[in-house]
N, C-alpha and C positions, 0 to 999 in steps of 0.2 A: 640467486636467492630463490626459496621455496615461492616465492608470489611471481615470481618472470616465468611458470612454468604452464602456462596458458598452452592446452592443447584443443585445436578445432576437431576432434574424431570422435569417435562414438567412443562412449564407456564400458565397461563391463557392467555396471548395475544402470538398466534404464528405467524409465517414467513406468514403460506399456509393460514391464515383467511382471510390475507389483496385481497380486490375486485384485480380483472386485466383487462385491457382492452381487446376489443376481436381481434383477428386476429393478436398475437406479435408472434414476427418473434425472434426467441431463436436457438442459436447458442453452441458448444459445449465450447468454448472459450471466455471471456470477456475481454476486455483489459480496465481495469479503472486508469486513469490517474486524479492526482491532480493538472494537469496547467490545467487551462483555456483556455488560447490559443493554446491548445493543439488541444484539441475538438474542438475547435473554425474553426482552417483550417483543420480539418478531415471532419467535415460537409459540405463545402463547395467544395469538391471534386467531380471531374466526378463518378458519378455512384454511391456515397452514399447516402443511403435514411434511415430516420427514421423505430426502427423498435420496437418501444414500448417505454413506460414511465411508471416510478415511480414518487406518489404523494404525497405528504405531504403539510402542510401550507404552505410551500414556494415555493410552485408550483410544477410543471412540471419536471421529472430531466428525460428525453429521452437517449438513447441509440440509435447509429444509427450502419447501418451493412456498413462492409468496408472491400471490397474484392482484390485482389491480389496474382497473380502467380493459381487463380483459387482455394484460402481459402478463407472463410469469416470467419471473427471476428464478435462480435459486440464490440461498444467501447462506455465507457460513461466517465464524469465528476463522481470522488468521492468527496462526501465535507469532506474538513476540520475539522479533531477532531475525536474523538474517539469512541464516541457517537451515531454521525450521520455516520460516513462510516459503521462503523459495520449494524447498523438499514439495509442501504441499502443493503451491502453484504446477510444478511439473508433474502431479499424480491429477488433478486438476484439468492440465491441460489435457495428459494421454487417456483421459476418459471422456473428453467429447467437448467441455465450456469452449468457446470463442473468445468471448468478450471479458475482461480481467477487471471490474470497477475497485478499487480497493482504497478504504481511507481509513483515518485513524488518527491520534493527538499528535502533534510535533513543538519542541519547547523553541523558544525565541532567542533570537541571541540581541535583537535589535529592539529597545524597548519601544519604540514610537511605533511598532506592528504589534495591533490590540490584540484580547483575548476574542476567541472566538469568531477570526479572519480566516478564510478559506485562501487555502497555498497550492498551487500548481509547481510542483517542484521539474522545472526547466531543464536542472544539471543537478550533480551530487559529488560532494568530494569523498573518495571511496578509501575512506578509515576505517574497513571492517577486513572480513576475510574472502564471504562469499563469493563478489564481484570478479576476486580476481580465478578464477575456475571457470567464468562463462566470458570473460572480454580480456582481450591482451592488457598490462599493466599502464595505469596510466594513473595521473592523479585526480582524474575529473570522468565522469561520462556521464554523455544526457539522452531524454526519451528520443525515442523515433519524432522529427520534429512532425509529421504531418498525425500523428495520434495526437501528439498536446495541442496543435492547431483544432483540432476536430474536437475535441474535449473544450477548450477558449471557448468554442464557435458557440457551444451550445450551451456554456451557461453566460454570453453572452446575451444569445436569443432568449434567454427567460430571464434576465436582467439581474442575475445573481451574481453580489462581488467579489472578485476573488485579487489574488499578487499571486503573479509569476515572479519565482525566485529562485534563487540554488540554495539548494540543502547540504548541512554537512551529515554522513551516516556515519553513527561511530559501533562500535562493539560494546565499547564500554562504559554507558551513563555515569558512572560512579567515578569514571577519571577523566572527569572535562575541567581541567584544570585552566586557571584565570590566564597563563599564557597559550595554553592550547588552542582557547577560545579567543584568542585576540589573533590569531594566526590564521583560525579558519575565517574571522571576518574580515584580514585581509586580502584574504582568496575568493570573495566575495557569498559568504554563506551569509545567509540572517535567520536560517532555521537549524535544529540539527534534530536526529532520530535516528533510529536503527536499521531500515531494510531499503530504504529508495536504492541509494545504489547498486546493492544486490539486483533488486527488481527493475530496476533500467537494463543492467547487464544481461540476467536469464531476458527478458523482453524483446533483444536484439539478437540472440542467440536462438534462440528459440524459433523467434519470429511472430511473437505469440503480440497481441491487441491488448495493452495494458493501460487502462485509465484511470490515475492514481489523483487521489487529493488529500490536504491536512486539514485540519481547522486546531488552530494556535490556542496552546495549552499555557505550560508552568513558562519563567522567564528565568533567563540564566545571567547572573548580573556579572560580568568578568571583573566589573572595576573598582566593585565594593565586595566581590569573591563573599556574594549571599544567591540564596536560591530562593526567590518568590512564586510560592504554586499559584498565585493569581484567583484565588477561589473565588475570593466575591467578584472577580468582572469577569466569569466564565458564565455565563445565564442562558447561552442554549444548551436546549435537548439535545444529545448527542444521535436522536430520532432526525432531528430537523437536518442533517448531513445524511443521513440513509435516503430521505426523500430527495434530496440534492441526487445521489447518487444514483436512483431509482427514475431521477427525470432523465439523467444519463443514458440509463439503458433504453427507456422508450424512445428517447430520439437515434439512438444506435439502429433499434427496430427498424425504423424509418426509413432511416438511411440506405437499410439493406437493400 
């Protein structure tokens, strides 16, 4: 099968071929978020300036630096899917970042997990395509366990709650059908989304330092096959996870 055809050797198209602009300003830390509005008002901030871009047919995708308590970050938009986040994490990584903070919405499959819980995704059942090009096939892979120990530690140390849990990554939101979804929770998923497994796979591949978290969005009801977005008991700022993830990178600092 096309997915058994996992090869550990180098490519013909790498990370470090793609051109860069001159004068980018690379920080030891990236903080990539998947809202939009996220980026949105971190750009428009006193004292944040652009500090390079990545390109592709869809333009421009910039990273801008965003300083506090005397660290800088830099912070960008990842896109959606599994595909394109990876693409960028690898241009990403062969331009200098270290540290890989990355979060973003993930839907519930388990309703007694509130809106608005922050998820350390453990393991990922890898229902997509990317995963399988960076890790031999298997139906499950999970992070480097001492990154998500080190990642625990420190939103422990600042009393911030989080579940460790396994995610399921699929391709395709639009076909989580009420058996599919009774299948991945008895593989033990209670989250699902699009890129974790990918982003475990490149992570161990690579070798690269990835510290990933969710905070729980819409709920996916299997048993009455309805979709509830959950609007009214979503009430944090999708800002208040940036700072979650910004306290991340200064105790990373720390740590070094």
């Amino acid at each position: 099968m096309l997915l058994e055809e996992f090869e550990s050797v180098r490519a013909v198209i790498e990370p470090k071929m793609v051109k860069t602009e001159n004068q980018e300003e690379i920080c030891p830390t990236i903080i990539l978020t998947f809202a939009g509005e996220v980026l949105e008002q971190i750009k428009q901030m006193e004292g944040v300036h652009e500090g390079g871009a990545l390109k592709s047919l869809n333009g421009r995708h910039p990273w801008y630096i965003y300083e506090k308590d005397g660290y800088k970050v830099a912070v960008a938009l990842l896109i959606i899917g599994a595909p394109m986040a990876v693409g960028q994490l690898e241009e990403y990584k062969a331009r200098g970042f270290e540290n890989f903070i990355i979060f973003g919405t993930c839907g519930v499959l388990d309703k007694s997990i509130a809106a608005d819980k922050l998820i350390l995704p453990s393991a990922a059942l890898r229902d997509e395509g990317t995963s399988y090009h960076y890790a031999p096939p298997s139906d499950e892979i999970s992070y480097e366990p001492a990154l998500l120990f080190t990642m625990e530690k420190i939103l422990d140390k600042h009393q911030i709650e989080h579940i460790r849990t396994k995610t399921w990554t699929t391709d395709a939101f639009y076909r989580e059908t009420a058996a599919k979804i009774k299948r991945r929770m008895a593989s033990g998923a209670e989250v699902v989304e699009m890129e974790a497994a990918s982003i475990m796979a490149w992570s161990r591949f690579r070798d690269a330092k990835v510290y990933q978290f969710f905070y729980t969005a819409d709920y996916v009801d299997y048993q009455n096959e309805e979709w509830d977005r959950r609007s009214s008991e979503r009430v944090l700022h999708p800002l208040t996870f940036f700072e979650i993830a910004f306290t991340i990178a200064k105790e990373l600092r720390d740590e070094r």
